[in-house]
N, C-alpha and C positions, 0 to 999 in steps of 0.2 A: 504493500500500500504506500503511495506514497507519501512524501510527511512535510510539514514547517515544521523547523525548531523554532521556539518562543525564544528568545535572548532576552532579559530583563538587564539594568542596569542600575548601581546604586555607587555607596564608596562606604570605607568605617569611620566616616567623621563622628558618625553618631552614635555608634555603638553597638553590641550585640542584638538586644532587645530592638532597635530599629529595625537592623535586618532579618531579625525572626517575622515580623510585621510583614515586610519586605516579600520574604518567600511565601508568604501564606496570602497576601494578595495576588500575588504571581500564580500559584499553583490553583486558586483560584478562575482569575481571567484567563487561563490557558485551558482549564475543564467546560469553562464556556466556549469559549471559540473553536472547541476539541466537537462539542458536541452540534454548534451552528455551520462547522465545515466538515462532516464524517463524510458526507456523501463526496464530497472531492477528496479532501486530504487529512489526516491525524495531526493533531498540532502535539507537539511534545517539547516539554517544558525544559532547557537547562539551566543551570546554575546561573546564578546573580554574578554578572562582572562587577568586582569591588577593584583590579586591578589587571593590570596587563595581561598578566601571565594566566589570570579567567578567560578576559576575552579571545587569547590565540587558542587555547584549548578547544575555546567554543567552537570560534569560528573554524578552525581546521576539522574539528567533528562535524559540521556543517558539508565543506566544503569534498572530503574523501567520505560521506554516505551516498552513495550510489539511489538511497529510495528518498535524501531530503530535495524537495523542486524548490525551496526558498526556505528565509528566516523572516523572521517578525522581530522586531527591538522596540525597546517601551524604555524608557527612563523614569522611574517609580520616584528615584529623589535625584539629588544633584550627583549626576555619574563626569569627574572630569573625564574629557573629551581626548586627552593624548593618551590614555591608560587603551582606547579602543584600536590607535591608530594602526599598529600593526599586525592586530587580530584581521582588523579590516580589509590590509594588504592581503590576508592570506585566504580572504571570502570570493569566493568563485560561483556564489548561488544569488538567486535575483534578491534584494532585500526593501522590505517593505518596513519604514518607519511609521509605527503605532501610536500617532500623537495623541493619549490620552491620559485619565488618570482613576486610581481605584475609587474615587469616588464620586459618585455624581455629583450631590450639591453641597456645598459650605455649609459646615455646624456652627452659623453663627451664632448661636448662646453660650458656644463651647469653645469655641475655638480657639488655641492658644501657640504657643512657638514650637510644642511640642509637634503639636497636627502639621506646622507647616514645615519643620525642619522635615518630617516625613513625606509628607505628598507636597514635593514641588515638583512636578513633571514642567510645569510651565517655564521651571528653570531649565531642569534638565535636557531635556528635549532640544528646548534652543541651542544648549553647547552641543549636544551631540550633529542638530542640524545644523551647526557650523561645520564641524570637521568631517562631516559627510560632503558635504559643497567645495568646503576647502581641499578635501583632495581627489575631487571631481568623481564620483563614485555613483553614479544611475542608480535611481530609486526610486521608490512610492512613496508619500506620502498621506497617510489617513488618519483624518482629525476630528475629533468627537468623543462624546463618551461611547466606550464600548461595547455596550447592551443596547445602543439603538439600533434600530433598524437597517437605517441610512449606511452606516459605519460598518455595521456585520456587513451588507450587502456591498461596501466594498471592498471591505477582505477578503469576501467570496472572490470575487472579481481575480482580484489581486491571485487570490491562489487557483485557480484557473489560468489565467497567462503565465502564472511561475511552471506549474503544470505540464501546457504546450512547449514551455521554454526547456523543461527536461527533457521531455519526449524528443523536442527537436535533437538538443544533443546527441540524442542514441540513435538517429535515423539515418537508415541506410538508404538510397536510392539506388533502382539498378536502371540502366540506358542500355536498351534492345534496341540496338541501334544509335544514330546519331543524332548532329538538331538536323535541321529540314533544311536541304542543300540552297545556302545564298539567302537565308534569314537569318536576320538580324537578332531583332528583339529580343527571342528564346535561348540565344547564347547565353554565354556567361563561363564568369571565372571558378570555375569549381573548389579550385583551392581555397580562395578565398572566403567561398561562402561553408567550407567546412571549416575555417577558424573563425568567422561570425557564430554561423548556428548551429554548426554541428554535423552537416549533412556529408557522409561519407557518399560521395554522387562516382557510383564506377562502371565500365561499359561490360556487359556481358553479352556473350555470338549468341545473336538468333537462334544458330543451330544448336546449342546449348538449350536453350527455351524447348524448342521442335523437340528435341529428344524427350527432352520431360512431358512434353504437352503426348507425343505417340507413345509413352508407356500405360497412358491412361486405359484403364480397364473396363470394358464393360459396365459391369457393376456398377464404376465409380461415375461412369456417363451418364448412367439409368438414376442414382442418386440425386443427381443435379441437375435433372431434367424434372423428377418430383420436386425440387426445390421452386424450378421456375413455375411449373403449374399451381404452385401454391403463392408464388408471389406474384404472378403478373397470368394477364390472359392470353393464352393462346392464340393468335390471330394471323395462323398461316396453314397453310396445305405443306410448306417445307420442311416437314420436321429432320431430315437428314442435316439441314443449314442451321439449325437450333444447336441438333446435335453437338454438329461442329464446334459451335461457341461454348458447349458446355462439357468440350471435350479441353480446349483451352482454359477455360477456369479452373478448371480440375488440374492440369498441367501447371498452370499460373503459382494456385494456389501451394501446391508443392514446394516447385521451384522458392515462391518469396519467404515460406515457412523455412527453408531448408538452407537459406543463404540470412535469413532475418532483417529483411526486406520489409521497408516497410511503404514504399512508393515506388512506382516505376513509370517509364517511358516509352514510345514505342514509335513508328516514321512508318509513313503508309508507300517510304520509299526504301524498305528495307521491310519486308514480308517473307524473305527466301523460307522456303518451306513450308508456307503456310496457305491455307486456300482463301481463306478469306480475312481482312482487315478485322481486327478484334474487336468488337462489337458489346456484345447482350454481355459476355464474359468480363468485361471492360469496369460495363456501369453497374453489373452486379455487388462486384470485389470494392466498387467505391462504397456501400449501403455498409460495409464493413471497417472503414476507415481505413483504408487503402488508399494513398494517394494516388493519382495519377496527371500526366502530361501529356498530352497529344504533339506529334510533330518533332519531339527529339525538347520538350521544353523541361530540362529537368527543375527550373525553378518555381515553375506553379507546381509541377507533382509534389515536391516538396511543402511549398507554401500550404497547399492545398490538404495535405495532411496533416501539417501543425493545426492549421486554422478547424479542422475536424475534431481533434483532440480536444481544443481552445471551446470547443462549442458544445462536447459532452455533457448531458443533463440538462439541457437547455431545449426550450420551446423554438422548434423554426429548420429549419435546412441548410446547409451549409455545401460548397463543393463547387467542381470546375466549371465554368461556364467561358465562354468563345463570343467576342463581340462577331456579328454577322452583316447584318443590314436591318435600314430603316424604313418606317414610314414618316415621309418628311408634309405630312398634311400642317399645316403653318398654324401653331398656338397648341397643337396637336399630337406632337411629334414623338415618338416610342422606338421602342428598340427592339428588332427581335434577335435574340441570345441563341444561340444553339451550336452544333459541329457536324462532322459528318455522322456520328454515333453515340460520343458518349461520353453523355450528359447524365449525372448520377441520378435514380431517378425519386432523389432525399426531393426532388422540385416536382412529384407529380400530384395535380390537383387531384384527380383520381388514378382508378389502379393503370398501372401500365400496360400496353398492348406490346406483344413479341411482333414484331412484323419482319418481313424476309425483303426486297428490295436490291435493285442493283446500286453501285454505286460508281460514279463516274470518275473517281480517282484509283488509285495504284494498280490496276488490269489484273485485278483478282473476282474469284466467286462473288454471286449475290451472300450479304453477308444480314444476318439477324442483328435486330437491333431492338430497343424499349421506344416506342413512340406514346407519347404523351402531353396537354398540355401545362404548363409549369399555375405554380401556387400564387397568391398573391399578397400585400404586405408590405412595410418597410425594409430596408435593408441595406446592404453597403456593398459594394464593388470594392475588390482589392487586388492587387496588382505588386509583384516585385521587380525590378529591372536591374540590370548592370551598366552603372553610367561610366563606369570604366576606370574613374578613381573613388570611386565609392558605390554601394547597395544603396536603391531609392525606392519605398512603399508609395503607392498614391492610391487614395483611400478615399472611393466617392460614396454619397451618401442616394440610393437612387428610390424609387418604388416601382414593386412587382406589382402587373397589372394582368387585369382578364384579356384575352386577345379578343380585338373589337369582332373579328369574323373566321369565319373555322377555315382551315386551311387543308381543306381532303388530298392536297396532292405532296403536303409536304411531310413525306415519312421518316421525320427524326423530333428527337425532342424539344419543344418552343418553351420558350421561355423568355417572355416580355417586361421590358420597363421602362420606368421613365425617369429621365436624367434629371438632379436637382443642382442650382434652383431652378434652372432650366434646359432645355436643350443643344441652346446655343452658349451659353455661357458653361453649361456640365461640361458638354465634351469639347470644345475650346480647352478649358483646362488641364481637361485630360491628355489632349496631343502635347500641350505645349509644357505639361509636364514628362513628357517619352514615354504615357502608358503602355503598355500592351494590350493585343488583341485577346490576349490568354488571362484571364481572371478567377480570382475566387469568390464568388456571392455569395451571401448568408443573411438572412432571415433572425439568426439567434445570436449575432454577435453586433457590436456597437461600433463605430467609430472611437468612443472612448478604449477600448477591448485592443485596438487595433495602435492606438498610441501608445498604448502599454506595454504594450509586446516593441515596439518602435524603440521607444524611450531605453526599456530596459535591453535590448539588442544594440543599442548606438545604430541603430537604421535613421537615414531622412527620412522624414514624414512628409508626403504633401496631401490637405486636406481638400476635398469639396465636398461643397453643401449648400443648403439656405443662404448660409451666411458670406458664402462667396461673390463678391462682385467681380463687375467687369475691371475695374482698377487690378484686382491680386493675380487675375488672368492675365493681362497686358506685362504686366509692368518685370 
């Protein structure tokens, strides 16, 4: 399971009896937050740093636990601030400063030097929120007392993006194949972004793939041919082309369990072996938190999987979506989202249809696919790019809409929106920030969600929304 450690902070200026106080409001605020975050994470309490040589213990406990995704730090009384500084050197985990304090309101009838030499966080805090600033160290900040509502629900937050941020580090991506010969945007520096986030991104032969996909058994085809009858509807006379793709899943699934794989890629210019472009098999594996990339993009498959993980337990849809083409009807104007296949179908308003279809890229089989149309709602468009001296997130704020009229000839997955605050000023921004055609949409994540994960990666962030005009566009 994965965990926060609690980190409290105090000093012995005051004495034994202080810090007995000390640990029992601690252990305390840590059985609540233990019990308002189980469903994400275990918070677990460690010792009170009174001096240095607490805080490196801590923090290097922190830092070499394989299951902590972050720490939490509170400063109960006045903790000086250099006693943390080289614990802090040795913190490798996101950290979330806890600006609050053990008690809600002042006992004014009671109150005396006693009370306040104990509970000064409003002290503490500020020294510690110097030397976190001073020596430039990305973080959280959440302020309030910590039984409100407001406050739990952003430490939820908070331990959800710490979360993603673990996962990311352990993620492997495999590349069947390359990017897409003479595109741009889906490159990138590999290396680099396995020392941002962690992404082990390595190329595995097709024919590697193919061997595992043709060991697939009977049995194990007929298994996941009852899976698909029981998640989507039938809607073809091909079942041999079904087959196919749920003879590839089957392969797939192997393969990424057996190399611990937790995203992958794949180019509809690099198939050898295979009859048909991956399809039904595709957007199955994504309802599973399988990343994926179309075209050889291994930064969405990536992005695409943190952002799944990020979104766990949460009301809404999350996963890859491909900007396509518009209706440019004036005041009116929407977007239809889709690819050639696969589109996860976490976006289908109703149950999905199997449909068999030709398809006029890579000169293979008619291949199966999930046709459906997409859900409706708020939600955000995300994007990662490679500007070539830095990673840049551009993070639009858009809504999913009903499609105004059915579309009978178009057999793949739709999925429509409308750009905020507008159309011309949405995606203006978005060229003129070097978005990609390659996106993550989600229905269950924030924009705020999206700067956190930002903030605490050192990613640029560019944002659109409401609040964007034509001035932040331009200029």
């Amino acid at each position: 399971m994965d965990k926060l450690y609690f980190i409290p902070g105090s000093q012995d200026l005051y004495g034994d009896e202080c810090l007995k106080q000390v640990a029992k409001d601690c252990e305390e605020m840590a059985n609540f937050l233990n019990e308002k975050l189980k469903d994400i994470v275990t918070v677990e309490l460690l010792p009170t740093v009174v001096d240095s040589a607490a805080c490196i213990a801590n923090c290097r406990k922190a830092t070499m636990d394989d299951d902590c995704v972050g720490v939490i730090t509170w400063m109960h009384t006045f903790s000086p601030a250099k006693m943390w500084i080289k614990g802090l050197q040795d913190l490798r985990k996101p950290l979330l400063h806890l600006h609050t304090q053990a008690n809600e309101k002042l006992p004014y009838d009671e109150i005396d030097m006693d009370f306040m030499n104990l509970n000064q966080a409003a002290h503490g805090d500020r020294e510690y929120g110097f030397i976190l600033a001073r020596m430039g160290i990305a973080h959280e900040v959440v302020a309030g007392y910590y039984k409100n509502e407001k406050v739990v629900e952003k430490i939820r937050d908070f331990a959800r993006v710490a979360r993603a941020i673990g996962y990311s580090r352990k993620l492997k991506v495999a590349c069947f194949g390359n990017n897409m010969r003479e595109v741009a945007v889906t490159d990138g520096d590999r290396v680099e972004s396995q020392i941002r986030y962690g992404w082990e991104t390595n190329y595995y032969g097709i024919g590697d793939l193919v061997d595992c996909i043709n060991a697939s058994t009977d049995a194990e085809i007929d298994a996941m041919m009852e899976e698909y009858k029981s998640k989507y509807t039938m809607a073809t006379d091909n079942i041999e082309a079904v087959r196919e793709q749920a003879k590839y899943e089957v392969g797939l699934k192997k393969f990424l369990k057996k190399n611990e794989i937790g995203a992958f890629i794949d180019t509809f210019q690099d198939l050898h072996g295979l009859k048909q472009l991956p399809g039904v098999a595709v957007q199955d594996l994504m309802t599973e938190g399988i990343g994926f990339g179309p075209e050889g993009d291994y930064k969405i498959s990536a992005l695409s999987a943190v952002l799944m993980k990020m979104a766990e337990g949460k009301e809404g849809a999350t996963g890859f979506i491909e900007d396509y083409t518009y209706d440019l009807t004036e005041g009116e104007e929407l977007e239809l989202a889709s690819h050639m296949l696969e589109v996860p179908p976490a976006f289908a308003a109703t149950k999905p249809e199997i449909q068999v279809h030709p398809l006029g890229i890579g000169g293979k089989e008619d291949p199966a696919r999930l046709v459906f149309d997409g859900v409706t709602g708020d939600g955000i468009q995300v994007t990662l790019v490679d500007m070539g001296t830095h990673f840049r997130i551009i993070c639009a704020d858009i809504e999913l809409v009903k499609q105004p009229k059915p579309m009978p000839k178009l057999p793949v997955a739709r999925i429509m929106y409308r750009h905020k605050p507008n159309f011309e000023i949405g995606t203006a921004a978005w060229c003129y920030a070097g978005g990609a055609h390659h996106s993550v949409v989600s229905t269950a994540l924030t924009r705020k969600d999206i700067a956190m994960f930002a903030k605490l990666t050192g990613t640029e962030l560019i944002v659109i929304g409401d609040d964007t005009k034509d001035a932040d566009v331009t200029r």
